[in-house]
ROKOL-722531 format. One record per residue (C-alpha): residue in three letters; y, x, z negated. Coordinates in steps of 0.2 Angstrom, whole numbers, plus 5000, padded with zeros to 4 digits. Example, Ala and Ser with C-alpha at 12.3 -4.5 7.8 and 13.67 -1.06 7.14 Angstrom:
// ROKOL-722531
Ala497850624961Ser499550684964
***
This chain:
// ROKOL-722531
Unk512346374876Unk512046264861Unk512346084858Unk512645974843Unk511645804846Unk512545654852Unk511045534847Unk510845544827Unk510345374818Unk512145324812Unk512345274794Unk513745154787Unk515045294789Unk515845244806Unk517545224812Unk517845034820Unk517344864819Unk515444854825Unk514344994828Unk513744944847Unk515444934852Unk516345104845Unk515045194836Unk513645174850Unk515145194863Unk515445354855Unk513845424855Unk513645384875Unk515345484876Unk514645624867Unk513245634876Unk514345664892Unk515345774887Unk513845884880Unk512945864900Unk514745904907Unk514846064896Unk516646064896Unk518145944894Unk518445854910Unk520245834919Unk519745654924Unk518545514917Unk518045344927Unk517345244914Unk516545084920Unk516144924909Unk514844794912Unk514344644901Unk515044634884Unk515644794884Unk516844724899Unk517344564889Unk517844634872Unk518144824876Unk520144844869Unk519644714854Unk518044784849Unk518944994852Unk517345004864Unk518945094876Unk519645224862Unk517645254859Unk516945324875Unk518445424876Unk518345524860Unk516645534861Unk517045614880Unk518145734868Unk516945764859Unk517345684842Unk515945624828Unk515945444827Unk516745444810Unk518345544816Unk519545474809Unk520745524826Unk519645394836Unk520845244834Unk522345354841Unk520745424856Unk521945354872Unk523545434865Unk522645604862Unk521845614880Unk523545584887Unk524245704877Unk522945854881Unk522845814900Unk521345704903Unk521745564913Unk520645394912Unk520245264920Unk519345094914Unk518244974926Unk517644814923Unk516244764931Unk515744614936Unk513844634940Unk512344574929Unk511644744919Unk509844734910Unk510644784893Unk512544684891Unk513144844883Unk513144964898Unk514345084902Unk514445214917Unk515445374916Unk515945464929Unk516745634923Unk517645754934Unk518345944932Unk519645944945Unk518746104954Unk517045994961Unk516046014945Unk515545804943Unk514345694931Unk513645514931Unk512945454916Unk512545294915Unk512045224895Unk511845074884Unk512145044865Unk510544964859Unk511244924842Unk511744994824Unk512345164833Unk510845194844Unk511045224862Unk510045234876Unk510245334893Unk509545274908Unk510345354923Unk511045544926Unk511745574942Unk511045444948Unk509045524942Unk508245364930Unk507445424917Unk507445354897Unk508245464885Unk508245384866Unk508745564858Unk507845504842Unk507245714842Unk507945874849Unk507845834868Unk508145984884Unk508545934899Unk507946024913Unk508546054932Unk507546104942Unk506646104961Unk505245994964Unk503846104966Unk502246114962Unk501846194946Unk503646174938Unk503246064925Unk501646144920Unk502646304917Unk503946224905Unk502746134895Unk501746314895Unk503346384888Unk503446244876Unk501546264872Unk501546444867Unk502846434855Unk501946274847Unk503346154851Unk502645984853Unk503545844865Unk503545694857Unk504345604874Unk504445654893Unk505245594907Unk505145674925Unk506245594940Unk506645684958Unk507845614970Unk506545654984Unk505045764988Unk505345944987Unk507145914982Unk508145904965Unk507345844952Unk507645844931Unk506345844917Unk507145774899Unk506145824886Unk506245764868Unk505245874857Unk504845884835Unk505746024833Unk507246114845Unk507046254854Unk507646404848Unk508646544860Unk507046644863Unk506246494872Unk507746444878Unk507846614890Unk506146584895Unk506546384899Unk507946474910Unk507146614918Unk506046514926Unk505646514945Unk506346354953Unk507546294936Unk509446304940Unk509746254922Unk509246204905Unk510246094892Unk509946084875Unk510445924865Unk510145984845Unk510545974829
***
């Protein structure tokens, strides 16, 4: 399946009053919902720092929830977000946090499906609409999405990541960022990949027919 990027450099055309606090909110959103693949039954949304202080003032709240629906952050339903979630089913929840994050605008979601299906992501707005993700279930990696970027899950076994960037390779697709991270040896593990140009079906197959990789995520234009 095929994604719209969530991480586009964000012009003046933007719905609310600063763009870390609702345009970079919104990008973070979308960039969970696209991972989740679906619309979730339940978001846990969890604010640290700034983000915590001046969520309802700055629309940070009404944000990360359209983004998780999956709107563009110059929809112009953003500011009525909260009502619209309510209205389709999907229930919310907002945390403030109290611990000291690196980054003051950090914000962890936590999207559920109702049927087992969960994600954690945790991201940060860096400023003038660009985000940051720095955690996925619970893997640390650095995704910047500056470029066309896959995200691979896969086994840790030797030979994996030389197979992907072979695939990558033969269709002259150059990574222009990589990040590997395993939870331990031999176990789960996820690549994210951002690369000059996105992957087109073709290699996308090949990406998923690979021994050891239970799935590939595009995140493209």
């Amino acid at each position: 399946m095929k994604y719209r990027s969530a991480f586009d450099i964000i012009g003046p055309v933007m719905i609310g009053p600063s763009s870390s606090h609702t345009a970079g909110a919104a990008r973070i959103g979308r960039v969970a919902r696209t991972l989740f693949e679906k619309q979730p039954a339940k978001a846990v949304i969890s604010l640290y720092g700034s983000f915590a202080k001046t969520y309802k003032g700055h629309g940070t709240d009404r944000a990360l929830v359209a983004g998780i629906m999956d709107f563009d952050t110059f929809d112009e339903r953003i500011p009525d977000a909260l009502k619209i979630a309510e209205q389709s089913g999907l229930q919310v929840e907002f945390i403030t946090e109290d611990a000291v994050t690196e980054h003051p605008n950090t914000v962890k979601i936590n999207l559920y499906d109702g049927q087992g299906k969960e994600l954690e992501i945790v991201g940060i707005s860096i400023g003038g609409g660009t985000i940051e993700i720095t955690e996925i279930n619970s893997f640390k990696l650095k995704l910047s999405g500056g470029n066309p970027a896959i995200l691979v899950v896969h086994h840790d076994r030797f030979g994996l990541i030389s197979a992907v960037t072979t695939v990558l390779s033969k269709y002259q697709i150059n990574i222009g960022h990589m990040e590997v991270s395993r939870k331990d040896k031999g176990d789960t593990a996820v690549m994210v990949i951002e690369m000059d140009h996105k992957i087109e079906n073709g290699v996308y197959a090949e990406l998923t027919a690979l021994d050891g990789v239970d799935q590939v995520i595009r995140l493209v234009d």
